[in-house]
LUMVEX-520235 format. One record per atom (N, C-alpha, C): chain; x, y, z. Coordinates in pm, whole numbers. Example, Ala and Ser with C-alpha at 12.3 -4.5 7.8 and 13.67 -1.06 7.14 Angstrom:
2
  chain      xx      yy      zz
      A    1319    -569     780
      A    1230    -450     780
      A    1320    -330     780
      A    1285    -225     708
      A    1367    -106     714
      A    1290       3     787
% end
This chain:
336
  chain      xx      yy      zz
      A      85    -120       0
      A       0       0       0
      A      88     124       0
      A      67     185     -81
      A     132     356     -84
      A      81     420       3
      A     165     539       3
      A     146     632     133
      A     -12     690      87
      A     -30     750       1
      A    -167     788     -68
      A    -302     686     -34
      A    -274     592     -58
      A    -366     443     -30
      A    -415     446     120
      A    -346     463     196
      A    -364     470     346
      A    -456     655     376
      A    -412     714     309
      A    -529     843     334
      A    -629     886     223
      A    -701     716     200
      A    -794     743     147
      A    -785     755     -17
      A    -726     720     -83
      A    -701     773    -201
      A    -729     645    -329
      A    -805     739    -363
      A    -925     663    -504
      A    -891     714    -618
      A    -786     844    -626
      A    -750     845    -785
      A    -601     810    -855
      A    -523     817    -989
      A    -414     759    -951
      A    -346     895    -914
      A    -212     792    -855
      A    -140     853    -719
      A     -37     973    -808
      A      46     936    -913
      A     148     950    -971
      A     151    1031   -1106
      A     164    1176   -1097
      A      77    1239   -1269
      A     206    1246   -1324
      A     333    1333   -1258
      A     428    1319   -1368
      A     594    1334   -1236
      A     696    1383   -1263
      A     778    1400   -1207
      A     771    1546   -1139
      A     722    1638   -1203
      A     657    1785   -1178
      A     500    1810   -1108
      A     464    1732   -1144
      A     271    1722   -1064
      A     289    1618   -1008
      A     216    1604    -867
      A     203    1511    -787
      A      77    1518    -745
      A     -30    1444    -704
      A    -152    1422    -633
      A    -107    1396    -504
      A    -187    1488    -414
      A    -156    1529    -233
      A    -339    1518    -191
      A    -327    1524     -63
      A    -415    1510      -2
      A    -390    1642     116
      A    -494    1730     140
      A    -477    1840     263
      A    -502    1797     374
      A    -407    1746     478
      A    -443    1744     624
      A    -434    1777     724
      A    -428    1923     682
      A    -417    2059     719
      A    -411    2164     701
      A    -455    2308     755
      A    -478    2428     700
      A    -522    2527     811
      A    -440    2637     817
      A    -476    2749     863
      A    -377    2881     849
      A    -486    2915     830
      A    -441    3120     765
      A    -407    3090     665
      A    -458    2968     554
      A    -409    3001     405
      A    -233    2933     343
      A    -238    2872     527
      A    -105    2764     486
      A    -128    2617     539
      A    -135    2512     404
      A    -149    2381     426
      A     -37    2273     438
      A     -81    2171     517
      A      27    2073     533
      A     -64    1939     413
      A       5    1881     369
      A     -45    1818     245
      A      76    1683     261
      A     -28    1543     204
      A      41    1472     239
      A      71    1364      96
      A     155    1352       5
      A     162    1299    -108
      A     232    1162     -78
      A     303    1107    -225
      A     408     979    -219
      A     451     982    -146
      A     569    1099    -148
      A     688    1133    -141
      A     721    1202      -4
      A     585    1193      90
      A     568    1242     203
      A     498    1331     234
      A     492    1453     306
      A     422    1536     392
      A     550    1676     373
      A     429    1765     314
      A     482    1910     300
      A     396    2012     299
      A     461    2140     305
      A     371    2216     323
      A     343    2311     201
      A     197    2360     213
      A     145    2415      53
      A     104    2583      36
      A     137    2595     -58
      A      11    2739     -59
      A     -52    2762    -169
      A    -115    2812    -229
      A    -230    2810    -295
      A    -135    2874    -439
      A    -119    2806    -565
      A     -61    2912    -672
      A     -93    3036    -698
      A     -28    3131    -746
      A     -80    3302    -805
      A    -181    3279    -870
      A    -179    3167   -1006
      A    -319    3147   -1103
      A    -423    3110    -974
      A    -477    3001    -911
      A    -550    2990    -856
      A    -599    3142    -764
      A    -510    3185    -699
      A    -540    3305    -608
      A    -622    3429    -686
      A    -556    3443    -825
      A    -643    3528    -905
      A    -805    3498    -955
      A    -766    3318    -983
      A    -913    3302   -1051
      A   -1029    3292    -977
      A   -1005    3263    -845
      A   -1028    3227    -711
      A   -1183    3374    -639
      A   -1258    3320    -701
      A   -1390    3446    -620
      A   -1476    3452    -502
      A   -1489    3288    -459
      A   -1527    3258    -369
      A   -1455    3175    -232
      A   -1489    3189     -99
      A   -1409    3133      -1
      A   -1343    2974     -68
      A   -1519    2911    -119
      A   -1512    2805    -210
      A   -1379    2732    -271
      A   -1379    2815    -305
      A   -1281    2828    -415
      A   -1181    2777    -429
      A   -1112    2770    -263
      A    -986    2739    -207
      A    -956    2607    -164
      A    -874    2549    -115
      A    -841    2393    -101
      A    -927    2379      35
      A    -970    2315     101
      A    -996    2279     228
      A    -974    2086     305
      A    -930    2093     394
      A    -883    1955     473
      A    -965    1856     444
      A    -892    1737     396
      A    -979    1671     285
      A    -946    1651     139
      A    -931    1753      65
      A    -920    1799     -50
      A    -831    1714    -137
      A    -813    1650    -201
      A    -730    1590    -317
      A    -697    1714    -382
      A    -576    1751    -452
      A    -535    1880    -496
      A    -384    1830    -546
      A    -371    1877    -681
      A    -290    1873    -762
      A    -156    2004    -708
      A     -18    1965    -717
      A      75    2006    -666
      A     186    2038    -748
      A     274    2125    -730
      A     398    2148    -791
      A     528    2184    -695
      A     651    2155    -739
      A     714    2192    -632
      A     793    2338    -663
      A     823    2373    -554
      A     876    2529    -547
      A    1012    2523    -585
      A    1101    2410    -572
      A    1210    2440    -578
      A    1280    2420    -380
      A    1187    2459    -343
      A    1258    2425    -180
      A    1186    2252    -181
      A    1264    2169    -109
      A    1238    2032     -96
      A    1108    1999     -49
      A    1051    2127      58
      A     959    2078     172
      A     847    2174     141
      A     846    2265      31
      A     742    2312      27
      A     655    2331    -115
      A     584    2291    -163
      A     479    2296    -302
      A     400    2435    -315
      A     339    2427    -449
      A     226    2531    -451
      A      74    2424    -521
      A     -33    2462    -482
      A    -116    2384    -495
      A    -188    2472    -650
      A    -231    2377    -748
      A    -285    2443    -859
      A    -368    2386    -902
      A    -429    2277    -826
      A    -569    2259    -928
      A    -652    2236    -779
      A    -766    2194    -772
      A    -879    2117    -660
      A    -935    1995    -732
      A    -917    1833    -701
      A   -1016    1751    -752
      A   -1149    1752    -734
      A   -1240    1711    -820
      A   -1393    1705    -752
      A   -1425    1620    -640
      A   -1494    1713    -557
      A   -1492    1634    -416
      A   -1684    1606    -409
      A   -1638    1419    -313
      A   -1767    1373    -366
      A   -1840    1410    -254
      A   -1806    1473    -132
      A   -1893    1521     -40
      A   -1809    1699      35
      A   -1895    1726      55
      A   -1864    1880     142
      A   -1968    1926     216
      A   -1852    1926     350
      A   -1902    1994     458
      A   -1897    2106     507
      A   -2027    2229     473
      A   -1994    2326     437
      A   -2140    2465     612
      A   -2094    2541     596
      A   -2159    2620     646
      A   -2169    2794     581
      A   -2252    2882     630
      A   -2255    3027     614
      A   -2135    3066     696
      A   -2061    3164     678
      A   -1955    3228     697
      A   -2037    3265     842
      A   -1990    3274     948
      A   -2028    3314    1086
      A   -2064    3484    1060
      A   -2167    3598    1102
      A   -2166    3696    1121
      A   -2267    3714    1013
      A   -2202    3847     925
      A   -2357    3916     821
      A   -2329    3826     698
      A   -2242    3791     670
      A   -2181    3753     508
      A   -2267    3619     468
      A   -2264    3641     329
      A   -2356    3482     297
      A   -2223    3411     245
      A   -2105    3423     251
      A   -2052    3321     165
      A   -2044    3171     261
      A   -1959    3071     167
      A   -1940    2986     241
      A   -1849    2933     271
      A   -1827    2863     384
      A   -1709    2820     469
      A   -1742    2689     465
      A   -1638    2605     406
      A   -1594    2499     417
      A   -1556    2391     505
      A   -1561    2324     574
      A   -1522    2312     709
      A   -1434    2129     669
      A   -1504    2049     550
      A   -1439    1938     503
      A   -1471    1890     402
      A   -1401    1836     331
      A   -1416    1759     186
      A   -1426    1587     185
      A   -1423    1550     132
      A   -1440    1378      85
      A   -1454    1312     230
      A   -1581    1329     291
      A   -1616    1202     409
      A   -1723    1147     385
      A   -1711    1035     461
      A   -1772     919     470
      A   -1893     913     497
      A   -1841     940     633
      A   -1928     956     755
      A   -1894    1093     859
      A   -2007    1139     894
      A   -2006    1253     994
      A   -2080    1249    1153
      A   -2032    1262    1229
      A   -2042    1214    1372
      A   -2047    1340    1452
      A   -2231    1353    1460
      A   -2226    1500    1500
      A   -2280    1461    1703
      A   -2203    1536    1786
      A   -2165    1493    1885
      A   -2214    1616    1972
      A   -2317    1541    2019
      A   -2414    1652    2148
      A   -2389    1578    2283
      A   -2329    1611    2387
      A   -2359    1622    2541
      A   -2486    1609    2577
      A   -2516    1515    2663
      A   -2653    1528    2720
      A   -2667    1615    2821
      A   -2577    1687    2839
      A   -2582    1784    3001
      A   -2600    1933    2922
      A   -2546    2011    3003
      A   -2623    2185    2939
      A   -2614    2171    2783
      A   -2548    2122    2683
      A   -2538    2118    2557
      A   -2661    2092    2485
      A   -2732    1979    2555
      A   -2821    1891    2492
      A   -2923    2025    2427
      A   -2967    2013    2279
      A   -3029    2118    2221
      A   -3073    2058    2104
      A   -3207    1975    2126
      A   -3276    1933    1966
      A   -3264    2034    1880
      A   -3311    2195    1877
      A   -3287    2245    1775
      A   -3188    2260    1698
      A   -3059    2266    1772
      A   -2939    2275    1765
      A   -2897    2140    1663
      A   -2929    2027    1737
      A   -2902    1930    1669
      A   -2955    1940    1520
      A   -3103    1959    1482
      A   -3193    1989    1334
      A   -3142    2041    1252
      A   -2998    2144    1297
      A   -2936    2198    1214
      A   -2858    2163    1132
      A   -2720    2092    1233
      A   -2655    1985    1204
      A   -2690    1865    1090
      A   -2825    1809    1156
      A   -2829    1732    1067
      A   -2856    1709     933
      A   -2931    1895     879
      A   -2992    1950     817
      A   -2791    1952     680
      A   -2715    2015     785
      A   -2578    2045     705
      A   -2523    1923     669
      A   -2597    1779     777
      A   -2477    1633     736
      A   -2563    1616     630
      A   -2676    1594     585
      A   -2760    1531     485
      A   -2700    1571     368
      A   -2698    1727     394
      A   -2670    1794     245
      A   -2570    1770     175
      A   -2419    1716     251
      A   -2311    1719     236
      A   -2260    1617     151
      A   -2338    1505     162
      A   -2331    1380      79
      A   -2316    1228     197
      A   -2259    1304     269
      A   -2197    1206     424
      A   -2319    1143     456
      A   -2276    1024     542
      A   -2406     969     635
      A   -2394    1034     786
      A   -2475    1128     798
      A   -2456    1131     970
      A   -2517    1008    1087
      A   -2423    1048    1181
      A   -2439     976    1273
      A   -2445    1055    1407
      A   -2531    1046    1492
      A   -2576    1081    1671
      A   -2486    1032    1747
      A   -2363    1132    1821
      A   -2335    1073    1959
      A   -2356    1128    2069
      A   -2433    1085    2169
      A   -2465    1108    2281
      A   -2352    1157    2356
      A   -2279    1214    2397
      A   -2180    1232    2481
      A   -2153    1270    2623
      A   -2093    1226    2695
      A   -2133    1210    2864
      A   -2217    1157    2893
      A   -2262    1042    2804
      A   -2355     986    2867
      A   -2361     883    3047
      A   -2242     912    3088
      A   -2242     923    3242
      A   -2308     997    3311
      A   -2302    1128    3290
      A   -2325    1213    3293
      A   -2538    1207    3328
      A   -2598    1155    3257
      A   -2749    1127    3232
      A   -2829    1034    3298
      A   -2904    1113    3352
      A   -3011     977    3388
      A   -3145     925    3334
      A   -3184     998    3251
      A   -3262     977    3154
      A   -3216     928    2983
      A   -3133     828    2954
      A   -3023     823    2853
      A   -3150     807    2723
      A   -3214     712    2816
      A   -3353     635    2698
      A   -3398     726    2647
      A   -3444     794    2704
      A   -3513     871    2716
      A   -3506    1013    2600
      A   -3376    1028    2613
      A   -3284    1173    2534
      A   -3326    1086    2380
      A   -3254     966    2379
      A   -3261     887    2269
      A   -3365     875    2170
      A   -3479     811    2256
      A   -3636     825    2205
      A   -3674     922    2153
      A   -3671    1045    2207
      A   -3634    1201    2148
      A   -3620    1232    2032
      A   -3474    1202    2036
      A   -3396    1216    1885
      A   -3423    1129    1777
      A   -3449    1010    1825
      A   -3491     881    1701
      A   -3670     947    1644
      A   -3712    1028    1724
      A   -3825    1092    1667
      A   -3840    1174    1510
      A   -3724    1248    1535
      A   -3675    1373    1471
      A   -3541    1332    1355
      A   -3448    1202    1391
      A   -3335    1170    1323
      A   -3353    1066    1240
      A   -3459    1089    1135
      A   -3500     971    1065
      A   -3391     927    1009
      A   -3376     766    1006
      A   -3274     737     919
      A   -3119     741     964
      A   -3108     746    1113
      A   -2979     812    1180
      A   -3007     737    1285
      A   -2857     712    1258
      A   -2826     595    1438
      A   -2800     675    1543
      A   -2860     659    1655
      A   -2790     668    1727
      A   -2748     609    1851
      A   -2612     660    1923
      A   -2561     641    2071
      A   -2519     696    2161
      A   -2538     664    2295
      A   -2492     690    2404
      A   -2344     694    2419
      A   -2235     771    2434
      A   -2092     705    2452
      A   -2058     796    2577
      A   -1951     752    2601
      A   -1885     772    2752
      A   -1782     760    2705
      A   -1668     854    2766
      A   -1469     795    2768
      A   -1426     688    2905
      A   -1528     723    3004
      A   -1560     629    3123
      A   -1602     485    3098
      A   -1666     458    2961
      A   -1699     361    2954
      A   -1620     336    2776
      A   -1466     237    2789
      A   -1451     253    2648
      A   -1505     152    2542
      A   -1606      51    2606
      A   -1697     -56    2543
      A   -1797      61    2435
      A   -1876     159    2500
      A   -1941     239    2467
      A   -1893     339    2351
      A   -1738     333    2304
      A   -1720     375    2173
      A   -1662     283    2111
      A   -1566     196    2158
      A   -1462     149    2073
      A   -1621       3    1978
      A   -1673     -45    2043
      A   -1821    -123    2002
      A   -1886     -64    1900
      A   -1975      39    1919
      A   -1980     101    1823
      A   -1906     184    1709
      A   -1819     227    1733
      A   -1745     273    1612
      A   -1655     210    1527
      A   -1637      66    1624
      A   -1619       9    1509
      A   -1645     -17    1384
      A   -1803     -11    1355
      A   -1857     -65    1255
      A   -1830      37    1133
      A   -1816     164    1206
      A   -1814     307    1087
      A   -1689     238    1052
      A   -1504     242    1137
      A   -1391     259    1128
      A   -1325     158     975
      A   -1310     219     906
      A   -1258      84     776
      A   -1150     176     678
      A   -1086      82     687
      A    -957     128     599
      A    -978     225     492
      A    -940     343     455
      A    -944     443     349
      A   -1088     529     356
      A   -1136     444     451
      A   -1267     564     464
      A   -1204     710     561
      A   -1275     828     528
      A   -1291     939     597
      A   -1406     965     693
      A   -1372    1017     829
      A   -1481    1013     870
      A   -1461    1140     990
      A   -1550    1227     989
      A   -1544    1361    1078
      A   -1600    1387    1230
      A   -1558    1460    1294
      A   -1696    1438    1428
      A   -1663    1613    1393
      A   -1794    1671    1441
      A   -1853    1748    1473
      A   -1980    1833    1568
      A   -1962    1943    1603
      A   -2012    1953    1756
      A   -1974    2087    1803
      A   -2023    2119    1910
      A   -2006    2243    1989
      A   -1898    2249    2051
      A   -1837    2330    2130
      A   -1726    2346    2209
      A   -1757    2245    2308
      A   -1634    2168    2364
      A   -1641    2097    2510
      A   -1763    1975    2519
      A   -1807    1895    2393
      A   -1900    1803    2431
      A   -1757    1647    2398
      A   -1631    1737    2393
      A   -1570    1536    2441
      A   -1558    1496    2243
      A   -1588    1570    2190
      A   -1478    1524    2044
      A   -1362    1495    2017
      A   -1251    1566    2129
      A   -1117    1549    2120
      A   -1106    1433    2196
      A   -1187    1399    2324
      A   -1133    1287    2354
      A   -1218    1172    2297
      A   -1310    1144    2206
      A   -1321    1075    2187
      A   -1222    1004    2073
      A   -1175    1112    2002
      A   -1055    1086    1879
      A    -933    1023    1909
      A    -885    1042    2074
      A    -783    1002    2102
      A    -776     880    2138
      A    -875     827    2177
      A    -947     682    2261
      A    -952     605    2123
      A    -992     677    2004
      A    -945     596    1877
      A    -799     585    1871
      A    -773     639    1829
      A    -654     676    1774
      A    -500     618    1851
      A    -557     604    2001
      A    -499     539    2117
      A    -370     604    2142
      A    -394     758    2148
      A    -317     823    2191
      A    -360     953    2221
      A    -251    1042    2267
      A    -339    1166    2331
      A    -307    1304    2217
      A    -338    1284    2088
      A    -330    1318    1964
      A    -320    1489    1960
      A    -460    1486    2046
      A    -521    1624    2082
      A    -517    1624    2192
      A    -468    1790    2233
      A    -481    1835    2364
      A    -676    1842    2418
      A    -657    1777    2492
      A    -772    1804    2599
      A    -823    1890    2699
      A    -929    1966    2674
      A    -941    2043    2864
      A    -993    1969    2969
      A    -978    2052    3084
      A   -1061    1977    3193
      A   -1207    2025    3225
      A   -1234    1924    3237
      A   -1379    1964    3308
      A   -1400    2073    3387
      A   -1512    2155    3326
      A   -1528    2275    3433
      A   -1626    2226    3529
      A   -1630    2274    3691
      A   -1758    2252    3749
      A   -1860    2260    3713
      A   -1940    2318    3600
      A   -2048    2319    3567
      A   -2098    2223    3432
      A   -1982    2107    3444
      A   -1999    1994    3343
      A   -1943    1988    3217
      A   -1906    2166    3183
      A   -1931    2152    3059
      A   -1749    2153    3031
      A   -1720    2103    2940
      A   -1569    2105    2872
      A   -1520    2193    2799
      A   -1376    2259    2772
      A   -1320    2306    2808
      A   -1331    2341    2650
      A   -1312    2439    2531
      A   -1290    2469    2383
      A   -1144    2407    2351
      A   -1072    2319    2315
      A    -988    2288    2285
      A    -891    2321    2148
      A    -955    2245    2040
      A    -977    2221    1909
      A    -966    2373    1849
      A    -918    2453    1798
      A    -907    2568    1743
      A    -850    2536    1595
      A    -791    2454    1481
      A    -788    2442    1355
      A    -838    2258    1340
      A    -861    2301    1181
      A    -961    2182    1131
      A    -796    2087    1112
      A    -773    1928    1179
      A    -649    1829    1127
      A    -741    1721    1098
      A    -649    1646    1042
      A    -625    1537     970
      A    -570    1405    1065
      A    -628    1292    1101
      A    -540    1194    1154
      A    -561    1056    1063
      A    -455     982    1098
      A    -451     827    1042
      A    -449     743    1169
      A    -560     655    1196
      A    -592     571    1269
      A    -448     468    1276
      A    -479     397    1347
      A    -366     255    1348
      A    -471     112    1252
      A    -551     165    1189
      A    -643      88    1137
      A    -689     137     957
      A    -609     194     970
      A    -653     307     808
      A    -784     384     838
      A    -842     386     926
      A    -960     487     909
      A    -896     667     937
      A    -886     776     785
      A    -848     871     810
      A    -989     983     886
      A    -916    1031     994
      A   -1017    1101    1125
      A   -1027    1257    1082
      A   -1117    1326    1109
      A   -1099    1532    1069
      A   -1182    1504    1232
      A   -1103    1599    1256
      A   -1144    1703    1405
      A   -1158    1832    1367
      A   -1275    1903    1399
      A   -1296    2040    1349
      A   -1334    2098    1498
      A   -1299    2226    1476
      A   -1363    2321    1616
      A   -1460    2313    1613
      A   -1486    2355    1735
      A   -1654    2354    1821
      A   -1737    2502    1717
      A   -1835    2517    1727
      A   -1909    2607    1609
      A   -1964    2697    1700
      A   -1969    2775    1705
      A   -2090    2901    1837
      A   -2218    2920    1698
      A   -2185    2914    1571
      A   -2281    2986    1508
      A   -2290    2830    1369
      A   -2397    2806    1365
      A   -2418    2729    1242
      A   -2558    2731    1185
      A   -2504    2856    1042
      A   -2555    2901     959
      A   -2597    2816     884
      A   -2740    2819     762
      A   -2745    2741     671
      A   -2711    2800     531
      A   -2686    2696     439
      A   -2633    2743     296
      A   -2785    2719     239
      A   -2812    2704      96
      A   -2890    2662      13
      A   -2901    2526     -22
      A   -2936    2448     128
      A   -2952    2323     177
      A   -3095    2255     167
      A   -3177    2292      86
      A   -3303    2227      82
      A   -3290    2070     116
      A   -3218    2055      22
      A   -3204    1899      23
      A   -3204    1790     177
      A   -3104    1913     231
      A   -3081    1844     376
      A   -3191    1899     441
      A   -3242    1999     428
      A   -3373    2024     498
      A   -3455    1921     511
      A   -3510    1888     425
      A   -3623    1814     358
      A   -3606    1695     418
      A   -3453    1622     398
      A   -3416    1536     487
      A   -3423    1510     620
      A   -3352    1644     671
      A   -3457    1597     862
      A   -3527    1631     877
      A   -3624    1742     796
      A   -3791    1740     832
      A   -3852    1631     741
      A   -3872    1512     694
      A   -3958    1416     635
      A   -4066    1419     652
      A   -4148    1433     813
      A   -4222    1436     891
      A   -4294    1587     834
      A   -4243    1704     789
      A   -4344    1744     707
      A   -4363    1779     607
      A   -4246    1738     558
      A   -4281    1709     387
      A   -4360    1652     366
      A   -4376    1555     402
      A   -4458    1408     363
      A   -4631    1473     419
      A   -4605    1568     563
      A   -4770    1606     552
      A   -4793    1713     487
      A   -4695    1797     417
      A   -4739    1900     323
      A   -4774    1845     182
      A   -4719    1712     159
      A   -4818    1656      26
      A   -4905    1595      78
      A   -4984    1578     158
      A   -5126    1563     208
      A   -5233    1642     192
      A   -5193    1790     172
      A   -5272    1897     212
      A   -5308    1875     135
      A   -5474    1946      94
      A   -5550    1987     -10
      A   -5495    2054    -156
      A   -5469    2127    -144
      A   -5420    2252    -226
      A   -5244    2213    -257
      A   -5154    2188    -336
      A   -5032    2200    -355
      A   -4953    2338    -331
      A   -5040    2462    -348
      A   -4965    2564    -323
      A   -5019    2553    -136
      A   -5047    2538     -36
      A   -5061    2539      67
      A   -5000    2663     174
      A   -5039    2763     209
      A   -4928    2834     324
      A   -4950    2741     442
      A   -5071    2660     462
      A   -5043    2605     634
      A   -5123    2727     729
      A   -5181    2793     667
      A   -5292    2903     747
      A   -5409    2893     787
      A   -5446    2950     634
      A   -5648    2948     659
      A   -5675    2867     563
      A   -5592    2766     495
      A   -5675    2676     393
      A   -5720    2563     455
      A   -5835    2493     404
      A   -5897    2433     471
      A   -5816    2271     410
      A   -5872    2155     513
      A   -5819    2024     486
      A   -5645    2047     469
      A   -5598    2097     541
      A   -5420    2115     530
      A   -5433    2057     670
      A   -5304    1951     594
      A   -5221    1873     699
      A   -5165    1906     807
      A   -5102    1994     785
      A   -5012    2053     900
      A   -5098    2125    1006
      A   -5193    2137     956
      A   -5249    2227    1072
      A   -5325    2128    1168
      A   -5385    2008    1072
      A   -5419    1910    1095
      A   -5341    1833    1251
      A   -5209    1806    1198
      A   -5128    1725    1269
      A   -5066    1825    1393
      A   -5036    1960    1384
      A   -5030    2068    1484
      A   -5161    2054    1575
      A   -5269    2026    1570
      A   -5367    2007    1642
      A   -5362    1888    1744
      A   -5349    1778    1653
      A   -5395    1657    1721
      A   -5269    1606    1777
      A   -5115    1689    1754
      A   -5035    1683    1833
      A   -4900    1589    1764
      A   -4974    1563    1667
      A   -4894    1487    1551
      A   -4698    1551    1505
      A   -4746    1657    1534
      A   -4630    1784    1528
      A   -4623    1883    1616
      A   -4502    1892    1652
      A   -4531    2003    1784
      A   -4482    2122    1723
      A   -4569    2268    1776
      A   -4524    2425    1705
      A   -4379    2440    1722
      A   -4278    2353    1820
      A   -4141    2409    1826
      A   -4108    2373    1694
      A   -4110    2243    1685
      A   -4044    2162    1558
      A   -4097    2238    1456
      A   -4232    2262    1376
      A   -4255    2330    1329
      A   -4202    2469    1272
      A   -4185    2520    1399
      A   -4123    2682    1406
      A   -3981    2654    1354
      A   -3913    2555    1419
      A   -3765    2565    1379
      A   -3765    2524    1217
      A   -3879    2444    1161
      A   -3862    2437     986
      A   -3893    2549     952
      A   -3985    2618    1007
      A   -3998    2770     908
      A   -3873    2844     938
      A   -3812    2891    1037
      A   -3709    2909    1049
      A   -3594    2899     978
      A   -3547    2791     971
      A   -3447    2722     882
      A   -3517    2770     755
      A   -3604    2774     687
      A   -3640    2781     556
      A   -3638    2928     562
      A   -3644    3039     603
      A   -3616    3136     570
      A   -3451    3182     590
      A   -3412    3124     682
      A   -3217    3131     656
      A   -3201    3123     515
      A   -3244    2986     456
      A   -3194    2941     348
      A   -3285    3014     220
      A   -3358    3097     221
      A   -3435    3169     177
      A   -3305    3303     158
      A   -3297    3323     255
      A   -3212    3492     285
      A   -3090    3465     230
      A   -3056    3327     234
      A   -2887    3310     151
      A   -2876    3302     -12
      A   -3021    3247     -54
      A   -3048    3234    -192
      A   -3052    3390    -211
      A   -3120    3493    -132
      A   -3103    3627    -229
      A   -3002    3650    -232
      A   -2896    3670     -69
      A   -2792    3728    -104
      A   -2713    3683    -178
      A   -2722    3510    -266
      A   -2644    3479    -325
      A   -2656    3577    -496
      A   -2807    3578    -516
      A   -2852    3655    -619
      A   -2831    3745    -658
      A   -2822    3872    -512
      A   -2752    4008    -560
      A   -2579    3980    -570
      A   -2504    3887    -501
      A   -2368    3886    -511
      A   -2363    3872    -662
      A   -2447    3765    -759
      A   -2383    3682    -895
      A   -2447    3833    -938
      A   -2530    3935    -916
      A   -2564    4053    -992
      A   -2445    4138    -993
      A   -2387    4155    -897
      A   -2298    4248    -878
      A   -2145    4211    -934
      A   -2114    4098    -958
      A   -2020    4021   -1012
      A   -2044    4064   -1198
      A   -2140    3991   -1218
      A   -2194    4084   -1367
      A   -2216    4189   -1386
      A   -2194    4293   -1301
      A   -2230    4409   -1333
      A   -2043    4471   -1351
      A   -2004    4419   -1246
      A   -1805    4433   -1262
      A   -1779    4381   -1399
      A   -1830    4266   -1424
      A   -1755    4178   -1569
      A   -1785    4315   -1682
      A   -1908    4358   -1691
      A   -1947    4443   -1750
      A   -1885    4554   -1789
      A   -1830    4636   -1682
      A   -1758    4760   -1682
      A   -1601    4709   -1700
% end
């Protein structure tokens, strides 16, 4: 097996003596560590790319298969092409901006990781799962601290309500039956696979308990349960098993893109009763024989859940304009 083979690598390895195929398993402020044949070096983005380059998009992100050249120094390349990547994990730029932020490329699987203690936040979660659907990935539910809980069933039942189609579990670092059992089944040679999550719900240590070392720095527990922000840039690890790992920071803000798809995906529950309704154009108001209002009644749907799909659908509403006036204003430059 080549060094490439072991992080995942599905295209060929070898383009010429001058181009090499790398993999990014790492990046921050616009300088990557990239890992090819011939080893592990560090990258930066070519002048052509930087010029043609309009969107955050645009740019390589951890993950990324990306075509390489060398500088002339032994240890460092410039990166000049991006391969097509078959999944992306992507969000709204944190604050007013609609662009988008990237957060990972080519995974598997995505392992979005809620605390059952102050963290625990169904809406919070709807979001998430709203961004794993879209991405191409399979998400997956981890319960985390589940020591921590005394209602575990309970949290579970919950979420299996709302996470159609999505496993989930309870895990503990107290208990290492409770990950190393289950994650096995994700963990397989050349697959990619991400966790994602808020600050301090136990991502870093659950990576290390893989990985069977202390990879990532850890915090300590604060008295009030909650864990410590650790994780500050998106890396890259290689299991002792070939499964390649992404650890990304904790998120304070997760925006939606023009994610219908994943919408639709964790609301099923009312998609499926908005083609019930009478009428196909439906608002869900004053028309009569509509589902939703139907199932809002008899309890079928509760107004939170509800509220948080209208919600979400106007985020992703507000990103489609601003994407509209940006491609206007772009043509209006080409123009002049």
């Amino acid at each position: 097996m080549n060094n490439l083979t072991k992080w995942g690598l599905s295209h060929p390895s070898h383009m010429n003596e001058e181009r090499l195929l790398a993999r990014i398993i790492s990046e921050q402020r616009g300088m990557y560590k990239l890992v090819c044949d011939r080893g592990i070096y560090n990258g930066i983005v070519s002048g052509k790319m930087m010029n043609t380059s309009t969107e955050r998009s645009d740019f390589p992100a951890i993950g990324d298969w990306v075509v390489i050249e060398h500088t002339g120094d032994s240890k460092n390349t410039r990166i000049t092409d991006i391969l097509p990547r078959y999944s992306i994990l992507s969000r709204q730029v944190a604050g007013k901006k609609s662009d988008e932020q990237i957060i990972a490329t080519n995974i598997d699987t995505i392992f979005i990781c809620m605390s059952v203690n102050h963290n625990y936040n169904i809406k919070r979660l709807e979001r998430y799962l709203s961004i794993a659907w879209d991405s191409g990935a399979v998400p997956v539910v981890l319960l985390t601290k589940s020591d921590l809980c005394d209602d575990i069933d309970e949290k579970i039942s919950e979420i299996e309500k709302i996470a159609f189609g999505v496993n989930v579990y309870p895990v503990s670092i107290y208990d290492p039956d409770s990950i190393s059992n289950i994650l096995d089944t994700y963990l397989d040679s050349g697959k990619t696979i991400s966790f994602v999550g808020s600050s301090g719900v136990g991502k870093s240590s659950i990576i290390n308990m893989l990985l069977g070392e202390e990879a990532i720095k850890v915090g300590e527990i604060r008295n009030d349960d909650q864990g410590k922000h650790t994780t500050t840039n998106r890396e890259m690890y290689l299991s002792s098993n070939g499964t390649i790992i992404i650890d990304t920071p904790g998120m304070r803000e997760l925006q939606l893109l023009d994610n219908e798809e994943g919408l639709d995906r964790t609301y099923q529950d009312i998609v499926i009763l908005s083609s019930e309704c009478k009428f196909r154009d439906c608002t869900h108001t004053k028309e009569p024989d509509c589902a939703i209002k139907k199932a809002l009644n008899d309890g079928r749907l509760t107004e939170t859940r509800y509220n948080n799909y209208l919600k979400l659908k106007r985020e992703i509403a507000f990103f489609e304009r601003k994407q509209i006036e940006k491609e206007k204003l772009k043509n209006k430059k080409r123009r002049k």
